[in-house]
C-alpha positions in Angstrom: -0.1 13.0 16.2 1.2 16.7 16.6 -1.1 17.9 13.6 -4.0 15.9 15.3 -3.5 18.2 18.3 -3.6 15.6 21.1 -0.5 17.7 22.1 -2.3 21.0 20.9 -1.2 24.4 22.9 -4.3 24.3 25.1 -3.0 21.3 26.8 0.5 22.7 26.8 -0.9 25.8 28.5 -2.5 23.8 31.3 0.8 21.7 31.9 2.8 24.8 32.4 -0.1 26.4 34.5 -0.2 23.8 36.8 3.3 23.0 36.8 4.4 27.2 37.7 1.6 27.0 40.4 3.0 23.9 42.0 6.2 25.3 42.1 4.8 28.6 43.4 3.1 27.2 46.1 6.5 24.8 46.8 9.1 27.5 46.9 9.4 29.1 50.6 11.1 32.6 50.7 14.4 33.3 49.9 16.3 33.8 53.5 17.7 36.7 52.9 14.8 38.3 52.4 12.8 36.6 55.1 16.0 37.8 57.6 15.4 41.6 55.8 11.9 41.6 56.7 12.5 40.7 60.6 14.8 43.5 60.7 12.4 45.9 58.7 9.7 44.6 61.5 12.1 45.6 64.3 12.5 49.3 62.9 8.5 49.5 62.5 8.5 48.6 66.4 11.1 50.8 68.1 9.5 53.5 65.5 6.1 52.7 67.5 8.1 52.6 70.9 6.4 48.9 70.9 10.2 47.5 72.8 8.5 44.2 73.1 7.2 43.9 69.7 11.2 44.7 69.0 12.6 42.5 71.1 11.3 39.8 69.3 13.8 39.9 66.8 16.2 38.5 69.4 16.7 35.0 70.6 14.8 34.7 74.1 17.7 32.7 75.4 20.9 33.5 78.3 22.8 32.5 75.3 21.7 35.7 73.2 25.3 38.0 73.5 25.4 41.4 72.7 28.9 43.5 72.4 27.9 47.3 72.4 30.2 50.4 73.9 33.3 48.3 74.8 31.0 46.2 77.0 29.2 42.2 76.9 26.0 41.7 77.8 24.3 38.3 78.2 20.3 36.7 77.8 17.0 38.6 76.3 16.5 39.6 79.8 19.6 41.5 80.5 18.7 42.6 77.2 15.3 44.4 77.7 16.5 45.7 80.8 19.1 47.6 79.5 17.5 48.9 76.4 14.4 50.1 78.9 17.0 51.8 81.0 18.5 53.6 78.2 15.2 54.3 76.4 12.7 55.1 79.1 10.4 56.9 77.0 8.9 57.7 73.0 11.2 60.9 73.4 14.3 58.5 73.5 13.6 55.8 71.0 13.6 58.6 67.9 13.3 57.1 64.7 15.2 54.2 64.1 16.7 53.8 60.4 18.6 50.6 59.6 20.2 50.1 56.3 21.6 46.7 55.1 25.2 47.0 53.8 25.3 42.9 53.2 23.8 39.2 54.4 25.8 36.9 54.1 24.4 33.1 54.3 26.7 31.0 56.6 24.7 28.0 56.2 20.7 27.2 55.6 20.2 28.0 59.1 22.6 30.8 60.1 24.1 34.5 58.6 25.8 37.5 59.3 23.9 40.4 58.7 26.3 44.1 58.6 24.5 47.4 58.3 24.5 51.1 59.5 21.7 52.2 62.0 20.8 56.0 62.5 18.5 57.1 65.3 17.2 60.8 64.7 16.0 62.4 68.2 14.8 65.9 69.4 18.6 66.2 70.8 20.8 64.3 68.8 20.8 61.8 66.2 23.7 59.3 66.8 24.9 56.7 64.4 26.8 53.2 64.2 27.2 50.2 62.4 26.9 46.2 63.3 27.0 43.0 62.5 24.4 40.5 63.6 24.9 36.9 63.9 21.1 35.5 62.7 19.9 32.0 63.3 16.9 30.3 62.1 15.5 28.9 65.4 11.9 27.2 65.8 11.6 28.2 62.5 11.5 32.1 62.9 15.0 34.1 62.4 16.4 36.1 65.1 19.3 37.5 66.2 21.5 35.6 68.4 24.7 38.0 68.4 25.2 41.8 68.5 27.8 43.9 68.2 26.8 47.7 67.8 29.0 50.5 67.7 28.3 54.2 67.7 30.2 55.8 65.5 29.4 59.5 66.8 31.2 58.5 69.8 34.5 57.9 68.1 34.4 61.4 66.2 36.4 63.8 67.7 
């Protein structure tokens, strides 16, 4: 039946056509990289000065924590406030660079992401490390825990 070719390579061609496009169109993204691109689209939004557009990388919830300068903060509003108090203006955002050291998948639905961010201004360009505590919520990732530290603070 093989020499006959009802199993000819045309039809084994189609099979695995159809079979690598089914699981093509079946395979979501890997998390990890879905979690690198929200953080990519956060640096392309405090790079525009959009702070709303960045802010949406963060769980718009009172349950959202943030650890920064020896000091807690609690909820996306508290949040926003502060960052629009610290950054009042294009001058004061810089250029945001944040690098990826490691992600680390807790579970389908959560990981801890630990980087290095660099923020290169007119006046100074400080930088820090942190580790985020990411959550996929409603279906989108976004951080739900941040602890940032400035490491040009602790130079002496």
């Amino acid at each position: 039946m093989l020499k006959n070719g009802w199993l000819n390579k045309g039809v084994w061609q189609k099979v695995l056509t159809a079979l690598l496009l089914w699981v093509t169109c079946h395979v979501s993204a890997v998390p990890t990289d879905e979690i690198t691109q929200m953080l990519k689209g956060q640096q392309d939004a405090w790079n525009r000065g959009d702070l709303d557009a960045y802010m949406q990388g963060y769980w718009k919830s009172d349950r959202l924590r943030f650890a920064s300068n020896g000091k807690f903060h609690f909820g996306w509003d508290e949040a926003l406030a502060t960052y629009k108090k610290n950054y009042p203006n294009k001058e004061a955002f810089g250029e945001l660079k944040l690098t990826i050291k490691e992600i680390k998948m807790l579970s389908n639905y959560a990981a801890m992401v630990v980087g290095r961010w660099e923020l290169r201004r007119p006046k100074d360009a400080p930088t820090g490390v942190f580790t985020l505590l990411v959550e996929k919520i409603d279906d989108s990732w976004v951080i739900t825990m941040d602890h940032s530290s400035d490491s040009s603070r602790d130079k002496n």
